[in-house]
N, CA, C and O atoms as CSV, one atom per row, in Angstrom:
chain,resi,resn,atom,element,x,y,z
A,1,UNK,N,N,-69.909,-45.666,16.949
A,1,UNK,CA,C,-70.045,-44.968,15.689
A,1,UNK,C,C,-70.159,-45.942,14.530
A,1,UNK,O,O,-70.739,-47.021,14.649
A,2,UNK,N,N,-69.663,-45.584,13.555
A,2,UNK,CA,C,-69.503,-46.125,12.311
A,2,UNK,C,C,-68.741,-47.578,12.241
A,2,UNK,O,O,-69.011,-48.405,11.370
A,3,UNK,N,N,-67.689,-47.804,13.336
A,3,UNK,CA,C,-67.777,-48.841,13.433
A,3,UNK,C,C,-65.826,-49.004,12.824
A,3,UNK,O,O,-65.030,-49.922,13.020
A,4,UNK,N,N,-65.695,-47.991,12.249
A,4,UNK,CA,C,-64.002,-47.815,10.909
A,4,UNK,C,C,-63.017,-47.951,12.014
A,4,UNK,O,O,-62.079,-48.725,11.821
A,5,UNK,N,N,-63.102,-47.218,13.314
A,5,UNK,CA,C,-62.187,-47.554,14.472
A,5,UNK,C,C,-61.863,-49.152,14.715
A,5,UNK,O,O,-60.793,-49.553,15.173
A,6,UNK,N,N,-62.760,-49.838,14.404
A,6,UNK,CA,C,-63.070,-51.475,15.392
A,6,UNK,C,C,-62.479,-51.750,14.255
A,6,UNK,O,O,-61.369,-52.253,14.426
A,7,UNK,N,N,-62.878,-51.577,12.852
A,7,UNK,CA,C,-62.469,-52.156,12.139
A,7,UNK,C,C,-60.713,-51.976,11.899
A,7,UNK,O,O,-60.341,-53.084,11.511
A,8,UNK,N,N,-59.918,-51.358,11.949
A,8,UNK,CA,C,-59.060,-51.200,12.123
A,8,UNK,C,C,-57.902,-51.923,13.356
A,8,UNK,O,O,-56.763,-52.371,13.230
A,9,UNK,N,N,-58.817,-51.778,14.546
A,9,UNK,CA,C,-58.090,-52.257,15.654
A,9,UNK,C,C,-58.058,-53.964,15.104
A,9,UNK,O,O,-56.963,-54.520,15.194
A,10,UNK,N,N,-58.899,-54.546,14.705
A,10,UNK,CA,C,-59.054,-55.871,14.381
A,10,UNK,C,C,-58.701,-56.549,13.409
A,10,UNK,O,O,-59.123,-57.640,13.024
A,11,UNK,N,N,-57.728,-55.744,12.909
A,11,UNK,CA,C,-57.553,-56.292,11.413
A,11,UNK,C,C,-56.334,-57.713,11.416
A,11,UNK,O,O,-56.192,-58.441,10.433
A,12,UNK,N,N,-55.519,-57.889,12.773
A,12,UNK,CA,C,-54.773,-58.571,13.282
A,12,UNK,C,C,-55.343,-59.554,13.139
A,12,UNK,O,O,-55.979,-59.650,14.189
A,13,UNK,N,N,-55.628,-60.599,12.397
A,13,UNK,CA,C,-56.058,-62.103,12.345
A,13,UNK,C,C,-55.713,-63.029,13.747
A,13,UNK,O,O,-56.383,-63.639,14.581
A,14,UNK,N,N,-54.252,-62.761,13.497
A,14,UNK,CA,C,-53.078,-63.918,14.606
A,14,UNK,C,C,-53.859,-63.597,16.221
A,14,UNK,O,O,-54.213,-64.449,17.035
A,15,UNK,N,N,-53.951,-62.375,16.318
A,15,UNK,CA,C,-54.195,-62.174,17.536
A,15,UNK,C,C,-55.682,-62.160,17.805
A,15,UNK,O,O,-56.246,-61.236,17.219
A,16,UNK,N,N,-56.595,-63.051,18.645
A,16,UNK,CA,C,-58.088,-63.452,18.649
A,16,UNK,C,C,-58.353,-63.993,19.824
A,16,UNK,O,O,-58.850,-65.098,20.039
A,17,UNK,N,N,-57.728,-62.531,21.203
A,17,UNK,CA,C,-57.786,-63.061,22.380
A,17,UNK,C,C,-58.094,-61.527,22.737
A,17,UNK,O,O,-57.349,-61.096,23.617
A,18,UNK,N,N,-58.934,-60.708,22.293
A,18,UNK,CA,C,-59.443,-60.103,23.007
A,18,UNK,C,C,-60.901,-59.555,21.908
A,18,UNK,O,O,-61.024,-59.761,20.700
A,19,UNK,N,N,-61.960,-58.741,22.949
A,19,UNK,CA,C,-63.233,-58.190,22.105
A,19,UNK,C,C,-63.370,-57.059,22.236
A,19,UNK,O,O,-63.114,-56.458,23.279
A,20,UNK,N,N,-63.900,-56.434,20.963
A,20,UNK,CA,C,-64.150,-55.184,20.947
A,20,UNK,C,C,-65.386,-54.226,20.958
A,20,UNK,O,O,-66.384,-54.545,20.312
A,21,UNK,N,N,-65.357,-53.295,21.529
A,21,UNK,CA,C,-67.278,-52.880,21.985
A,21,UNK,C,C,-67.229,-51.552,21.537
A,21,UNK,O,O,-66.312,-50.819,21.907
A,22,UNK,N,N,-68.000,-51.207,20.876
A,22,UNK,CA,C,-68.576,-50.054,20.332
A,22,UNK,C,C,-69.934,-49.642,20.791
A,22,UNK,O,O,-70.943,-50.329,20.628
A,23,UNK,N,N,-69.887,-48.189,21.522
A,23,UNK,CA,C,-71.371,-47.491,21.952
A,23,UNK,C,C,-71.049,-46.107,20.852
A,23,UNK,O,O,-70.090,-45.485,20.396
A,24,UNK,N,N,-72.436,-46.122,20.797
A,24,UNK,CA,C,-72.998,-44.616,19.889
A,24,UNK,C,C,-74.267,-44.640,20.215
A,24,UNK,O,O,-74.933,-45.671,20.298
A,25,UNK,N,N,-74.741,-43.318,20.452
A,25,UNK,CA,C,-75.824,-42.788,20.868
A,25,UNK,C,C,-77.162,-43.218,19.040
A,25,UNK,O,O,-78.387,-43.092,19.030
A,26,UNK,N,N,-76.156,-43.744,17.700
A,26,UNK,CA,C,-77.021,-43.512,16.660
A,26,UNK,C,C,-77.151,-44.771,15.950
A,26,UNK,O,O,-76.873,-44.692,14.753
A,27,UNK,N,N,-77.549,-46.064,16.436
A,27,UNK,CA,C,-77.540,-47.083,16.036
A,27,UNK,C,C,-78.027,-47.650,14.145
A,27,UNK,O,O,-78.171,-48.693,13.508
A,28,UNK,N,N,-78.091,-46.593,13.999
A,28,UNK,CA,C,-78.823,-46.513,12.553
A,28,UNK,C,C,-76.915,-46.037,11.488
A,28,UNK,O,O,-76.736,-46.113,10.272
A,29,UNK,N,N,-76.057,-45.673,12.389
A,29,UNK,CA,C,-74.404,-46.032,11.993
A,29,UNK,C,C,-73.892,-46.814,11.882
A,29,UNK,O,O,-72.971,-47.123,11.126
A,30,UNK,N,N,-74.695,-47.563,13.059
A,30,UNK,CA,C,-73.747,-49.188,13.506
A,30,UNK,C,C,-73.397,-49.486,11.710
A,30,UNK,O,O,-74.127,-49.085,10.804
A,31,UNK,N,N,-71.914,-50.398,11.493
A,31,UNK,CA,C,-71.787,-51.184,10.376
A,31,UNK,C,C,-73.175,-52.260,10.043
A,31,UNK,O,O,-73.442,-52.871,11.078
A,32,UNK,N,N,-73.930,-52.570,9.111
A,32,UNK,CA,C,-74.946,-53.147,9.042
A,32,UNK,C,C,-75.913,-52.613,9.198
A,32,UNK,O,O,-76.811,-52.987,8.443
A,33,UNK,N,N,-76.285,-51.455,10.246
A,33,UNK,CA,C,-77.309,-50.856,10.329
A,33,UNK,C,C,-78.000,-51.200,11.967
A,33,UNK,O,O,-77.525,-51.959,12.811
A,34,UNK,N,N,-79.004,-50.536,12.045
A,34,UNK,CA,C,-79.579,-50.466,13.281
A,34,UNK,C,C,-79.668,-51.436,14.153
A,34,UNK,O,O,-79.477,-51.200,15.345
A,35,UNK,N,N,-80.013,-52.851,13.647
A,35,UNK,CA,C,-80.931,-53.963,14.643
A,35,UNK,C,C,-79.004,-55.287,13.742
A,35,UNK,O,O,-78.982,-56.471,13.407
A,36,UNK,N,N,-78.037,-54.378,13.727
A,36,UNK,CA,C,-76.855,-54.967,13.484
A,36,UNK,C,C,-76.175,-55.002,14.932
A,36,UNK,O,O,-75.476,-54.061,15.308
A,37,UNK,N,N,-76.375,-55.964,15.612
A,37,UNK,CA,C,-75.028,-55.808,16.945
A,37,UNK,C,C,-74.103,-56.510,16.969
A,37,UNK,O,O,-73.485,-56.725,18.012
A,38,UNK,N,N,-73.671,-57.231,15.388
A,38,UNK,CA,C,-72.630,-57.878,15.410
A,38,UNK,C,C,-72.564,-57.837,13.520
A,38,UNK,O,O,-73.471,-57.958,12.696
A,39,UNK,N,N,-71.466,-57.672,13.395
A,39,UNK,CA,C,-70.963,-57.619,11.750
A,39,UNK,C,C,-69.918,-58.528,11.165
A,39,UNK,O,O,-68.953,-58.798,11.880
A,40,UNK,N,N,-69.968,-58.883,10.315
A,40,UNK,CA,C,-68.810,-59.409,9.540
A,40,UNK,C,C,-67.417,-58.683,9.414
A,40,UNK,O,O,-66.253,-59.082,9.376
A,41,UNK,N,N,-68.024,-57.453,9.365
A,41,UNK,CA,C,-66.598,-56.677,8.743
A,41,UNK,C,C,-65.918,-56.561,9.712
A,41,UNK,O,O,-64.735,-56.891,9.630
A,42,UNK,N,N,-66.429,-56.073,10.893
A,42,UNK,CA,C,-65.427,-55.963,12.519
A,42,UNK,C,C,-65.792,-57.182,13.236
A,42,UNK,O,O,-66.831,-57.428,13.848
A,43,UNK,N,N,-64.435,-58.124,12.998
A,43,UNK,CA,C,-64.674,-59.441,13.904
A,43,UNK,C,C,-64.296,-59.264,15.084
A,43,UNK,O,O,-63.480,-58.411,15.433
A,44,UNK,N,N,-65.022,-60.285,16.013
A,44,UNK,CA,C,-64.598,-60.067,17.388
A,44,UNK,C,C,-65.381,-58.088,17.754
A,44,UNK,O,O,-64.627,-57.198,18.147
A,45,UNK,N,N,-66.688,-57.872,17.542
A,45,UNK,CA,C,-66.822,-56.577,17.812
A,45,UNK,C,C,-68.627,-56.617,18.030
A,45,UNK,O,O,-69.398,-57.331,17.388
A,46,UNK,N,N,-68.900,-55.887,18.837
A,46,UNK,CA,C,-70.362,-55.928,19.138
A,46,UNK,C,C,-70.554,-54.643,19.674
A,46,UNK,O,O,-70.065,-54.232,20.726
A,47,UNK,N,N,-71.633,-53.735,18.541
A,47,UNK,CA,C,-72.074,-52.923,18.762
A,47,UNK,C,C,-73.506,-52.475,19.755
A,47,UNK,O,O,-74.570,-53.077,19.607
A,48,UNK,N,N,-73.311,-51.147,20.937
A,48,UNK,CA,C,-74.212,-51.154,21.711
A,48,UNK,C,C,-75.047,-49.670,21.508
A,48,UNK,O,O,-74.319,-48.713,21.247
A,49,UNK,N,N,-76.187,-49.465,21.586
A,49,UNK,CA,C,-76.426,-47.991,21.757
A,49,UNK,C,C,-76.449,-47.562,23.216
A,49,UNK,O,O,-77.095,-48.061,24.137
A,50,UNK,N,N,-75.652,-46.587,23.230
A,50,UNK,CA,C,-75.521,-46.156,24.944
A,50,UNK,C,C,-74.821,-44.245,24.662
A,50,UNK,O,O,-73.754,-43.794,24.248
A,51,UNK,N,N,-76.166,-43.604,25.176
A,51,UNK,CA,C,-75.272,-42.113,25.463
A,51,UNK,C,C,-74.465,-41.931,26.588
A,51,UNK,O,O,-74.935,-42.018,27.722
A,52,UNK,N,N,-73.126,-41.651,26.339
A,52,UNK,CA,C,-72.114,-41.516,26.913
A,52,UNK,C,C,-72.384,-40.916,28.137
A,52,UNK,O,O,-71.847,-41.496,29.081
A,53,UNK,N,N,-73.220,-39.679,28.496
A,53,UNK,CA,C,-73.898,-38.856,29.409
A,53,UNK,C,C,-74.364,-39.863,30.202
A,53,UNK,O,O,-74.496,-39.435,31.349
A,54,UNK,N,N,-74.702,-41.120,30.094
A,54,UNK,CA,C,-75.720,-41.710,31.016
A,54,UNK,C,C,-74.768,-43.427,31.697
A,54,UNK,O,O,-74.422,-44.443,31.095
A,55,UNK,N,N,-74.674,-43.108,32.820
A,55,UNK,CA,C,-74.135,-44.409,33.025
A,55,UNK,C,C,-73.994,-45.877,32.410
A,55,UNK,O,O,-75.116,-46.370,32.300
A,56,UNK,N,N,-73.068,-46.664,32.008
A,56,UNK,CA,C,-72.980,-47.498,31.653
A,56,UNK,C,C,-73.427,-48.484,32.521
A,56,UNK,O,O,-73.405,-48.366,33.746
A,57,UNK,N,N,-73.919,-49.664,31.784
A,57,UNK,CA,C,-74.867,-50.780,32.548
A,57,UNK,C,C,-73.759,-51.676,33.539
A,57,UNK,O,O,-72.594,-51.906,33.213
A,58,UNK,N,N,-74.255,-52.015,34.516
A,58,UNK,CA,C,-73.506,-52.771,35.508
A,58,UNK,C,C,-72.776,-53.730,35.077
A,58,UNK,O,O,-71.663,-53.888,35.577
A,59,UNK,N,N,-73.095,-54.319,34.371
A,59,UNK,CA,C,-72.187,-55.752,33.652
A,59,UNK,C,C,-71.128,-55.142,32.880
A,59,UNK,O,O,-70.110,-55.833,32.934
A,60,UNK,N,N,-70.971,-53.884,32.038
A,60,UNK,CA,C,-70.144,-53.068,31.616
A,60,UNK,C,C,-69.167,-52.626,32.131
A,60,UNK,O,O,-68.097,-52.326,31.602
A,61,UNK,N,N,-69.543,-52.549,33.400
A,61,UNK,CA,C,-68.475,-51.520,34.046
A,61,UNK,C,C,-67.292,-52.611,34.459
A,61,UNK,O,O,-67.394,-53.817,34.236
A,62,UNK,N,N,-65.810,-51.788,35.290
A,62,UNK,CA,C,-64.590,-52.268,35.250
A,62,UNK,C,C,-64.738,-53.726,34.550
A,62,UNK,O,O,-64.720,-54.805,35.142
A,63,UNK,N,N,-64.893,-53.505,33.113
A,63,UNK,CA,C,-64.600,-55.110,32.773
A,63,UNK,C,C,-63.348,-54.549,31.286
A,63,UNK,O,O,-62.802,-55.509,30.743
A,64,UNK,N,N,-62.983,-53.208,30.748
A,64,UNK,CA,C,-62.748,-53.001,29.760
A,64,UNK,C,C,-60.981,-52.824,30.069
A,64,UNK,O,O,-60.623,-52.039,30.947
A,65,UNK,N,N,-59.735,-53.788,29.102
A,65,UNK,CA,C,-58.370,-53.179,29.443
A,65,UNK,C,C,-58.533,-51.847,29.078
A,65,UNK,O,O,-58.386,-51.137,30.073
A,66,UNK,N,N,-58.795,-51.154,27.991
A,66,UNK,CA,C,-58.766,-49.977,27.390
A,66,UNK,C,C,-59.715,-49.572,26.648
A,66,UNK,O,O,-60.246,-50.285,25.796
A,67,UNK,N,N,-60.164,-47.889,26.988
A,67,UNK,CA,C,-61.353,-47.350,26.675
A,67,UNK,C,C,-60.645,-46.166,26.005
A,67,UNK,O,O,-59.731,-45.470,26.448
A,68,UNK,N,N,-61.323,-46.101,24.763
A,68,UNK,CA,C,-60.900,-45.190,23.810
A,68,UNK,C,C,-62.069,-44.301,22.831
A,68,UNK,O,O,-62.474,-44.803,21.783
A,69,UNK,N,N,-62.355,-43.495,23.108
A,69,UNK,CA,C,-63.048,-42.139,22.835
A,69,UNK,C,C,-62.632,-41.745,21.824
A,69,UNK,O,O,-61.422,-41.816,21.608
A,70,UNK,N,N,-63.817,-41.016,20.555
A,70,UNK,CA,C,-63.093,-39.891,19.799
A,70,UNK,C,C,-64.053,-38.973,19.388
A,70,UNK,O,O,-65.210,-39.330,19.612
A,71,UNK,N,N,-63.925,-38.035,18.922
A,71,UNK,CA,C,-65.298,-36.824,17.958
A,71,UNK,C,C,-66.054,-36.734,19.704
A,71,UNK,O,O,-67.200,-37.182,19.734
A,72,UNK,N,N,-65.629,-36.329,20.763
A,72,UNK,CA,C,-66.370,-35.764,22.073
A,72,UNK,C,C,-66.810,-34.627,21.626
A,72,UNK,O,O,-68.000,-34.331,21.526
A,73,UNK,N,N,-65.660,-33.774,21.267
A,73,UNK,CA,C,-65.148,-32.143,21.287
A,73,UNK,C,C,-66.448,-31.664,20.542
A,73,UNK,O,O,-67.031,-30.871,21.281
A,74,UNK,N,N,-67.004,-31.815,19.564
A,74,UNK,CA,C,-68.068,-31.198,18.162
A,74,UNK,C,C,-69.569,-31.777,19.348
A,74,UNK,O,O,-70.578,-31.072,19.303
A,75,UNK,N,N,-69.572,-32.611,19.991
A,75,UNK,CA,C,-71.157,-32.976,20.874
A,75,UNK,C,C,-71.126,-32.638,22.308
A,75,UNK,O,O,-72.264,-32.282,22.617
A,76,UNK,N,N,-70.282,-32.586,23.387
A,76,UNK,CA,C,-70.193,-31.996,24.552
A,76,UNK,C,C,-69.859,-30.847,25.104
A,76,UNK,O,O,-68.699,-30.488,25.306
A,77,UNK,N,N,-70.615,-30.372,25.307
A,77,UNK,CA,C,-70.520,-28.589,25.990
A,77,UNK,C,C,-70.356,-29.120,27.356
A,77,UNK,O,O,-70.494,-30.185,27.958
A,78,UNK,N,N,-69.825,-27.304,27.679
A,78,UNK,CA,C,-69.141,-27.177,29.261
A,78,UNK,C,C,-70.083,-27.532,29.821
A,78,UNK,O,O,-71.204,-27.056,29.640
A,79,UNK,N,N,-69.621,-29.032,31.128
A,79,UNK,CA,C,-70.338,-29.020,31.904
A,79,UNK,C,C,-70.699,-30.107,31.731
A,79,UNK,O,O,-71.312,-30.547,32.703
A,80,UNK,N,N,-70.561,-31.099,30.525
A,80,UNK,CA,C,-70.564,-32.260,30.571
A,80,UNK,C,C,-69.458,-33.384,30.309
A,80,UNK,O,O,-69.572,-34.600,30.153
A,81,UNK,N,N,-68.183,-32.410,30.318
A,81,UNK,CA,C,-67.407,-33.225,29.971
A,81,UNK,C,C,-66.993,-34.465,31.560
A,81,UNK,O,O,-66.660,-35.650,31.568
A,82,UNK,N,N,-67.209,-33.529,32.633
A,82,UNK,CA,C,-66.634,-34.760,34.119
A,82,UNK,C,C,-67.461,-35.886,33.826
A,82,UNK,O,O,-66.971,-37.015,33.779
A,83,UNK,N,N,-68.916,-35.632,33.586
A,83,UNK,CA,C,-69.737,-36.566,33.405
A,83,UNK,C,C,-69.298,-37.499,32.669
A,83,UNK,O,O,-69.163,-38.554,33.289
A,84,UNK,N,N,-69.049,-37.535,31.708
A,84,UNK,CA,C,-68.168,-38.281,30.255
A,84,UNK,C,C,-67.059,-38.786,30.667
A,84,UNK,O,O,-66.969,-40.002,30.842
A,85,UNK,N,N,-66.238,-38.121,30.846
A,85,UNK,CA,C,-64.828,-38.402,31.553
A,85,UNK,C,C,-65.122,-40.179,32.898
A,85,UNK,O,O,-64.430,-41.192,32.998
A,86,UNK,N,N,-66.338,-39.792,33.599
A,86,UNK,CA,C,-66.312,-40.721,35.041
A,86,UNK,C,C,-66.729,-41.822,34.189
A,86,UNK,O,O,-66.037,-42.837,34.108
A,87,UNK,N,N,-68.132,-41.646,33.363
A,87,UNK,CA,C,-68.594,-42.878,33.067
A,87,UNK,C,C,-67.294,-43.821,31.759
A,87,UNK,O,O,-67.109,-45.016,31.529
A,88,UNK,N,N,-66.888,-43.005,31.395
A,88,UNK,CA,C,-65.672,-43.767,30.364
A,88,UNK,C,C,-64.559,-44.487,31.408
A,88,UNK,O,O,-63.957,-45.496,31.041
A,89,UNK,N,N,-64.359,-43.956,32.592
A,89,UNK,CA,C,-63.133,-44.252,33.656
A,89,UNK,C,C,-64.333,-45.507,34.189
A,89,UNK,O,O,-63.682,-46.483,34.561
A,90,UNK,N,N,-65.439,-45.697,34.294
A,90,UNK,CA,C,-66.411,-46.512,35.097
A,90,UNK,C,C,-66.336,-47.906,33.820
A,90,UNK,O,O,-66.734,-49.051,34.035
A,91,UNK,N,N,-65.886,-47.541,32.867
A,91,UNK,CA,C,-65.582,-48.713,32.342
A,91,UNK,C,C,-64.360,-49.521,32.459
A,91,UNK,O,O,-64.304,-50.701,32.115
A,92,UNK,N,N,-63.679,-49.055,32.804
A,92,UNK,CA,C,-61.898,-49.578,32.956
A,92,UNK,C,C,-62.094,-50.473,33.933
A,92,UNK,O,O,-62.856,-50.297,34.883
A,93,UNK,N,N,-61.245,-51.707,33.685
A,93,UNK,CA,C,-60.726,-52.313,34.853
A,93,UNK,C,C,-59.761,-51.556,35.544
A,93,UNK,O,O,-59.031,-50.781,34.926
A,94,UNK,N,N,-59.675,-51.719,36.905
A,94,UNK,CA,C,-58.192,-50.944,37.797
A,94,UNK,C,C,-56.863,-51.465,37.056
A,94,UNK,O,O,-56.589,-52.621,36.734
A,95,UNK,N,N,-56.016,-50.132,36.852
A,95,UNK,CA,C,-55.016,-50.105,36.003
A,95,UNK,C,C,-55.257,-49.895,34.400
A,95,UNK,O,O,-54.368,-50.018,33.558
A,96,UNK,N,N,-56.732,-49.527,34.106
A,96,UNK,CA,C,-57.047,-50.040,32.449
A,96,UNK,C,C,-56.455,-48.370,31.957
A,96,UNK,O,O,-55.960,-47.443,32.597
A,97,UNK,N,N,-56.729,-48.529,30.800
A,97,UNK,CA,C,-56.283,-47.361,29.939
A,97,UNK,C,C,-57.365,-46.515,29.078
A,97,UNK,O,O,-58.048,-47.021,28.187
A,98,UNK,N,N,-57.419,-45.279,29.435
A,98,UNK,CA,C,-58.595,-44.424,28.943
A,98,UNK,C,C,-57.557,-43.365,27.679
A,98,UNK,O,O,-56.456,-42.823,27.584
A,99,UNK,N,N,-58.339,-43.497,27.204
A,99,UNK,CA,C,-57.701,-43.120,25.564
A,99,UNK,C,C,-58.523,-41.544,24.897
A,99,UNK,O,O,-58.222,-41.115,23.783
C-alpha cells in the first residue's frame, strides 16, 4: 500500500537487522510513486506489486519471520479468502507469524 505501515514499523533507528517488504496490487501508492521500489522515508523497505490472489514468486516464499495483512475485508469476497490466507502462510518461514 501506501507504504504508512513500513513506515512506522521502521522508525527504530538502533535496530537495522531486519527488512521490510511491501506488496500492493497499485504501484502508483507505493511512497514515491510507481517506478519507486525503494524510498527514503521507509528505510530498510522495498516495495513490490503483487496481487495477493496470485502466488507469490519462488524466491519470496518461506523467507518472511512475519507476514502482516490489513484492509483484506473492503477487496475479498467469499471464496477468496483460503486463497489469500495460503499464499500469505506461503510466505512465512516454518514457525513465522501471520498477522
Amino acid at each position: 500500500g501506501t507504504g504508512v505501515f513500513l513506515q512506522h514499523l521502521s522508525g527504530d533507528s538502533k535496530k537495522q537487522n531486519y527488512t521490510l517488504v511491501g506488496y500492493d496490487t497499485m504501484p502508483e501508492i507505493f511512497p514515491g510513486g510507481p517506478k519507486a521500489m525503494f524510498n527514503p522515508c521507509v528505510p530498510r523497505a522495498t516495495f513490490k506489486k503483487h496481487d495477493i490472489l496470485h502466488p507469490y514468486p519462488k524466491q519470496d516464499q518461506d523467507s518472511f519471520d512475519s507476514v502482516h495483512t490489513s484492509f483484506l475485508g473492503p477487496v475479498l469476497v467469499t471464496g477468496q479468502w483460503g486463497n489469500a490466507f495460503d499464499n500469505m502462510v506461503s510466505l512465512a518461514k516454518p514457525g513465522g507469524w501471520i498477522q
